[in-house]
C-alpha positions as CSV (number, residue, x, y, z in Angstrom):
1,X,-2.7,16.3,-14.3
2,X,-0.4,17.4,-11.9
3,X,1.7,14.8,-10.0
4,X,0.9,16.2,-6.7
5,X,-2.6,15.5,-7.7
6,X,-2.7,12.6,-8.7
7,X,-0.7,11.6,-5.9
8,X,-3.3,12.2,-3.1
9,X,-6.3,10.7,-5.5
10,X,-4.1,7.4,-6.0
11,X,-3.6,7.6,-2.4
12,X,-7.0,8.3,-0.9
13,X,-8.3,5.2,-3.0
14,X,-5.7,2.9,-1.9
15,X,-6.1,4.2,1.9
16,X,-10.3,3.4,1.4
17,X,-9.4,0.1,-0.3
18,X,-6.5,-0.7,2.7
19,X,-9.2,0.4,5.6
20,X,-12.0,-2.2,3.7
21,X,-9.7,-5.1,2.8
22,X,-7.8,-4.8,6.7
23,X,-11.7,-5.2,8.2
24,X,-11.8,-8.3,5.8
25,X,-8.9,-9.8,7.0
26,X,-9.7,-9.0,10.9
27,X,-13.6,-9.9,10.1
28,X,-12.7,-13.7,8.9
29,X,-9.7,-14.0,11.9
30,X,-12.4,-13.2,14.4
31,X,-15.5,-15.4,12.9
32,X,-13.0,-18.3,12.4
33,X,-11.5,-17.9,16.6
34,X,-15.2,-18.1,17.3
35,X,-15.2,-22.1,15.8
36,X,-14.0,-25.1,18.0
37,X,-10.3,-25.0,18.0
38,X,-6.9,-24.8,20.2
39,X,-5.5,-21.7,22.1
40,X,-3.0,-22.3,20.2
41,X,-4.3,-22.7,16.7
42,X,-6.2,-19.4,17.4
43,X,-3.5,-17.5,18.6
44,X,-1.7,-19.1,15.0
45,X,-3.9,-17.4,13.0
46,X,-3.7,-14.2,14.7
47,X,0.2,-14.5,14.5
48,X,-0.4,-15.1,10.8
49,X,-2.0,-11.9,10.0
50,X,0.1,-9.6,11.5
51,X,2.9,-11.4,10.1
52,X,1.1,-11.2,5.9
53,X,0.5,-7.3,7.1
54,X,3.9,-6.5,8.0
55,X,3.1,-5.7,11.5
56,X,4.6,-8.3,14.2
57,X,7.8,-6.7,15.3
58,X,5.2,-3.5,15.6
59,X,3.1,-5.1,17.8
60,X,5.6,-7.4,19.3
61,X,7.5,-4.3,20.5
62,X,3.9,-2.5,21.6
63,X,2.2,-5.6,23.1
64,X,4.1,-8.5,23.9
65,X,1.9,-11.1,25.0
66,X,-0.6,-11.3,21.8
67,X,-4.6,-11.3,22.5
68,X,-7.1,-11.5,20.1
69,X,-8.6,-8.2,21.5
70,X,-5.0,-6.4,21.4
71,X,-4.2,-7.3,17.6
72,X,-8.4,-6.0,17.1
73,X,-7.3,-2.8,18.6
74,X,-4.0,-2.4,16.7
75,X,-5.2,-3.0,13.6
76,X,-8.3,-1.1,14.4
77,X,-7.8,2.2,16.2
78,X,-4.2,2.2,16.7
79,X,-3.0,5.9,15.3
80,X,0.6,4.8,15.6
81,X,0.2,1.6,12.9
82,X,0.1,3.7,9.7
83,X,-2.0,0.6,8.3
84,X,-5.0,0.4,10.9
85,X,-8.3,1.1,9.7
86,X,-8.5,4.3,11.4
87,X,-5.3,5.9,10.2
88,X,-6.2,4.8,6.9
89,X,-9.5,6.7,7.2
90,X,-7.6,9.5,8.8
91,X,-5.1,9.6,5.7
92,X,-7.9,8.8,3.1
93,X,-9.9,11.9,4.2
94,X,-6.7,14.5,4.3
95,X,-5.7,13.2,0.9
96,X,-8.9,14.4,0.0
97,X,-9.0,17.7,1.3
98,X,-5.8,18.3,-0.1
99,X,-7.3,18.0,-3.5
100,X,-11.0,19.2,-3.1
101,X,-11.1,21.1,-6.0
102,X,-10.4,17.4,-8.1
103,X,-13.6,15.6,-6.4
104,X,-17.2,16.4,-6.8
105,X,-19.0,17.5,-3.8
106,X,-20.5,13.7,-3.1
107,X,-17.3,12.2,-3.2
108,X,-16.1,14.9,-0.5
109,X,-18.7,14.1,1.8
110,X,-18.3,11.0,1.6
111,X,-15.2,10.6,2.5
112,X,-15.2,13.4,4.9
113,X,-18.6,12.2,6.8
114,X,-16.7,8.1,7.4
115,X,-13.9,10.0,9.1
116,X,-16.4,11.5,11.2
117,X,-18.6,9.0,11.6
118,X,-15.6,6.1,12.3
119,X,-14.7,8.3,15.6
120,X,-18.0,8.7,17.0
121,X,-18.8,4.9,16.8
122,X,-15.0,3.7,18.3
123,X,-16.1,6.2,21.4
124,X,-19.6,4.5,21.8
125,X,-18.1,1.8,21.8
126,X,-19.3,-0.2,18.5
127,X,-15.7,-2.2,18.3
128,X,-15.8,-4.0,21.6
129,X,-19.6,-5.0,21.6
130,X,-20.0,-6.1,17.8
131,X,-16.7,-6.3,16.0
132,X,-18.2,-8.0,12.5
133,X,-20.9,-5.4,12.7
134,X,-18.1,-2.6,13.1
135,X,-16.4,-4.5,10.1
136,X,-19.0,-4.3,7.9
137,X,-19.8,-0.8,8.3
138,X,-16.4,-0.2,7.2
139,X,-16.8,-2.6,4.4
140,X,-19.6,-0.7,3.4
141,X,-18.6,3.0,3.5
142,X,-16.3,1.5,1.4
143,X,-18.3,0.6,-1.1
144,X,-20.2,3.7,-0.9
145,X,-17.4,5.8,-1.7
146,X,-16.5,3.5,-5.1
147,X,-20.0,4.0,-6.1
148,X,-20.4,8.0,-5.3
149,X,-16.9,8.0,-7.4
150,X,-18.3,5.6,-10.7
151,X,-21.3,7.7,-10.3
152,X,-20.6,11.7,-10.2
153,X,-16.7,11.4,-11.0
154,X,-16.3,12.5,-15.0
155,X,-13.9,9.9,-16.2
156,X,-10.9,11.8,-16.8
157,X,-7.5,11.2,-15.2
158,X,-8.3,11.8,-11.6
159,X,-11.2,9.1,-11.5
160,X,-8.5,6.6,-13.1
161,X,-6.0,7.2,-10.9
162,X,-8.6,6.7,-8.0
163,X,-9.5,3.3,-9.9
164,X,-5.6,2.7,-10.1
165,X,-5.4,2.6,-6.6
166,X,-8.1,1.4,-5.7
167,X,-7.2,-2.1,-7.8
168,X,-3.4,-1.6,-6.9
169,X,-4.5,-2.1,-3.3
170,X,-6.7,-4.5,-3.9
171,X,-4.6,-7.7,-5.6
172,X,-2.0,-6.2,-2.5
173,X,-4.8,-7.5,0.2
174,X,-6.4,-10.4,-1.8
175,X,-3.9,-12.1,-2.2
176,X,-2.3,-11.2,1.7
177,X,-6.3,-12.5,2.7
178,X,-5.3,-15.9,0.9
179,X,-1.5,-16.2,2.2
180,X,-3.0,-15.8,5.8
181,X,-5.3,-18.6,5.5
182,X,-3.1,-20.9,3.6
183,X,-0.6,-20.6,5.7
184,X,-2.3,-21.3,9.0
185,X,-3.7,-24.4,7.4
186,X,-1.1,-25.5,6.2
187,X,0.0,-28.2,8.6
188,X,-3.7,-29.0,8.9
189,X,-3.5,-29.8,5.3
190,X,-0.5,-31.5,5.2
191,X,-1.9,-34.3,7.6
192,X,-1.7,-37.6,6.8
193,X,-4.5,-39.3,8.9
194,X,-6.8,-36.6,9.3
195,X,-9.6,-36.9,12.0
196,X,-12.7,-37.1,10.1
197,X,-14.5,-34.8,12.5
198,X,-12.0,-31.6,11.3
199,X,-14.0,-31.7,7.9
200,X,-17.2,-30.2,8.8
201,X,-15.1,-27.4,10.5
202,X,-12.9,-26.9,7.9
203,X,-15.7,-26.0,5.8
204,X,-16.7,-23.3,8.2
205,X,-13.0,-22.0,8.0
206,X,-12.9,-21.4,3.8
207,X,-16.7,-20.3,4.0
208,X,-15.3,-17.5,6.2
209,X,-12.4,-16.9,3.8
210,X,-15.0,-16.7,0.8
211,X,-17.1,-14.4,2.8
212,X,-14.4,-12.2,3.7
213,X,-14.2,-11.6,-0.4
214,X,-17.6,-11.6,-0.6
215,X,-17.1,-14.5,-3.0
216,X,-19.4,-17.3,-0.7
217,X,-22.4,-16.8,-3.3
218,X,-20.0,-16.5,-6.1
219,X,-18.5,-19.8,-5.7
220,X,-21.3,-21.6,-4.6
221,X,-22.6,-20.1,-8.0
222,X,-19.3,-21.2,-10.5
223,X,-18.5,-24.3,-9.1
224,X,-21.7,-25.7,-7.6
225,X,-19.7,-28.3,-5.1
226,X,-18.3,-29.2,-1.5
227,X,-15.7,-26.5,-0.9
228,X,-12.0,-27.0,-1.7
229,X,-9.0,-24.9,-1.1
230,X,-7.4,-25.2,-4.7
231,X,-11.2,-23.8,-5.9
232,X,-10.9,-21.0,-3.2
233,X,-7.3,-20.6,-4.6
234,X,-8.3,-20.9,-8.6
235,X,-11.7,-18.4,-7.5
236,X,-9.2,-15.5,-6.1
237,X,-6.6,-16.1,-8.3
238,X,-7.6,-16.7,-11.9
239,X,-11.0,-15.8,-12.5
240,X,-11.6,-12.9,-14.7
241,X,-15.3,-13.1,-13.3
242,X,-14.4,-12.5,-9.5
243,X,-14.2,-8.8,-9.0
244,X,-12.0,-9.1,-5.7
245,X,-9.5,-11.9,-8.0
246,X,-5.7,-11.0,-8.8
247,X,-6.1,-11.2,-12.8
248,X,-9.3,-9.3,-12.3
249,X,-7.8,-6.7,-10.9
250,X,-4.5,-6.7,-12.9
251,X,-6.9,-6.4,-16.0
252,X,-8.2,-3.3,-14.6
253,X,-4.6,-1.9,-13.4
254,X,-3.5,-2.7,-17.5
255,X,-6.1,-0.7,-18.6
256,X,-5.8,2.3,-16.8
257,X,-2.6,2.5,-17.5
258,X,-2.5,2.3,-21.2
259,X,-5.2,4.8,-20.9
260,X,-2.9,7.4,-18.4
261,X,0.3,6.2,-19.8
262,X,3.2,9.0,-20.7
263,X,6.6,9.0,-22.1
264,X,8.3,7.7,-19.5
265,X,5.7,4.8,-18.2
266,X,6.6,2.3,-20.6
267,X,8.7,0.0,-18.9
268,X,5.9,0.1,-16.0
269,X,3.2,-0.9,-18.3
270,X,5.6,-3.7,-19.3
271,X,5.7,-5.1,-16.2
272,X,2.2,-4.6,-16.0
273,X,1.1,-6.4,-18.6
274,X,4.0,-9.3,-17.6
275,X,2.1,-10.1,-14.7
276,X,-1.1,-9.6,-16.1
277,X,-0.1,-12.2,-18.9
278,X,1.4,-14.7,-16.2
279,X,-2.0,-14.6,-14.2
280,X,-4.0,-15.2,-17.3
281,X,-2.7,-18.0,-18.8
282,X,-1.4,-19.7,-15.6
283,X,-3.3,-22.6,-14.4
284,X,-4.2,-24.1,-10.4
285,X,-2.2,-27.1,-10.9
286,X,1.0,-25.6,-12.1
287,X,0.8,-22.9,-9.2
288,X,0.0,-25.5,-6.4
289,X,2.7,-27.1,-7.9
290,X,5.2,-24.6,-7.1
291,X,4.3,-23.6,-3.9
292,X,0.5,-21.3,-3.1
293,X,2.6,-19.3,-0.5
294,X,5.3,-19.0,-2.9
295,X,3.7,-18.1,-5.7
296,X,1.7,-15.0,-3.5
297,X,5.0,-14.2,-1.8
298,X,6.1,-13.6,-5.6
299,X,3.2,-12.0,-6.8
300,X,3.1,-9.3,-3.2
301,X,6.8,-8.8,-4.5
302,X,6.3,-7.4,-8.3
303,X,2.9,-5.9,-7.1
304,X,5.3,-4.0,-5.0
305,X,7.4,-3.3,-7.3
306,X,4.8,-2.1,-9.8
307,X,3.6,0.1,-7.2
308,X,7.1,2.0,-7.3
309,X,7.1,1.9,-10.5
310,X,3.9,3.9,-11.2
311,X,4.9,6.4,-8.4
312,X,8.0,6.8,-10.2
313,X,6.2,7.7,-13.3
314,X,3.2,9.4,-12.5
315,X,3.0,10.8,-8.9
316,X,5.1,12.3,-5.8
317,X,8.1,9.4,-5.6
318,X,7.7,7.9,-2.1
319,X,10.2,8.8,-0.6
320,X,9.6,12.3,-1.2
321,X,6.4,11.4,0.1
């Protein structure tokens, strides 16, 4: 396949998976400012987000003062933030086009109609009057568009390097989903008299977190108890079973990549298959032992660097890009 090609599939997945996981991460920010809590423990979290996207000297420099309703709109319909849910649809559907000839007509259409659609409902105003509603319609085009793939894609090299980015992208945002929350509960945590009555809404807070992974049912399912953060943690982080976790994604990015591989990706799959290896055989305890938000900050780091890597190897380098 042509790098060029490959390029805009890899891309057009990762821009889908980037517009889906960014409505998880505003979805849970706004269900958990609607609970009990400080101005300023609110305005915290929202401060936390921009900060795991890479965004607060962007809005900083735009905004100013923040507001929960200016970070929604950033992150949402803002054309000049390359990572709002928008542009990302925007970018998702001209990667497409670019390689129309590569997709089957109901991948196209797909893709093609949420662009559309995504406008019309930010004019009638969908955003402002039901923001989780607007987030799960994005959550589920999403979807939609994984499934039209898996079922009318043949499986050759452009449906795994959609797959590649897709999971690429994905252990990006899980684990950005479970810095934000750690950190902003992190001096919560670290209490040492706690007030008894911050339990019960604590509960709401990782419920939120679990549903914004679509993991609620799932843990409720593996572990069958009162919910914990180093569970939440060990559910996103090292279980194989949890289709949104880091090492089950990673096994999916290993795969594809000994299945894509060429003469010069070897030192990519390495790396690859170093982190894979790390996630599988690490345990909770040792990783809560060396720091959660350490530990992501290293894992964001060589998922970035495995990113460049695989441009390097198999698509348009970036900064040709």
């Amino acid at each position: 396949m042509l790098s060029r090609t490959a390029d805009h599939l890899f891309w057009m997945a990762r821009y889908t998976e980037r517009a889906e996981n960014t409505a998880r991460m505003l979805d849970v920010n706004y269900q958990t400012s609607l609970l009990p809590q400080s101005a300023e423990v609110a305005e915290q979290g929202w401060w936390a987000m921009l900060d795991i996207s890479e965004l607060t000297q962007a809005f900083d420099h735009k905004y100013g003062l923040l507001s929960r309703d200016d970070v929604i709109d950033f992150m949402v319909r803002d054309m000049t933030n390359a990572s709002s849910i928008m542009a990302c649809l925007r970018a998702a559907r001209e990667n497409a086009r670019a390689v129309r000839g590569s997709l089957t007509t109901e991948v196209w259409e797909t893709v093609n109609t949420t662009w559309l659609e995504v406008q019309r409902m930010i004019a009638d105003g969908v955003l402002k009057e039901d923001p989780s509603a607007f987030f799960e319609w994005v959550k589920f085009r999403s979807h939609l568009a994984r499934g039209v793939q898996f079922g009318t894609m043949l499986k050759d090299d452009a449906f795994h390097f959609m797959r590649l980015g897709t999971f690429l992208e994905r252990a990006d945002n899980t684990a950005r989903i479970l810095d934000v929350k750690f950190q902003a509960s992190a001096s919560d945590d670290s209490e040492v008299h706690r007030d008894p009555s911050r339990d019960q809404n604590d509960f709401y807070h990782w419920a939120a977190v679990l549903r914004s992974v679509s993991g609620f049912e799932v843990y409720r399912k593996v572990y069958r108890a009162v919910i914990t953060p180093q569970r939440v943690a060990e559910l996103l982080i090292l279980r194989p079973d949890m289709p949104r976790s880091l090492v089950s994604s990673m096994d999916e990015v290993v795969a594809i990549l000994g299945t894509v591989h060429n003469q010069q990706s070897a030192e990519t799959e390495r790396q690859a298959g170093k982190l894979h290896a790390d996630l599988k055989y690490a345990r909770i305890d040792d990783i809560f032992a060396v720091g959660l938000h350490a530990y992501l900050t290293s894992f964001l780091e060589r998922i970035g660097d495995l990113g460049n890597g695989i441009s390097r190897d198999f698509l348009v380098p970036l900064q040709v890009a």
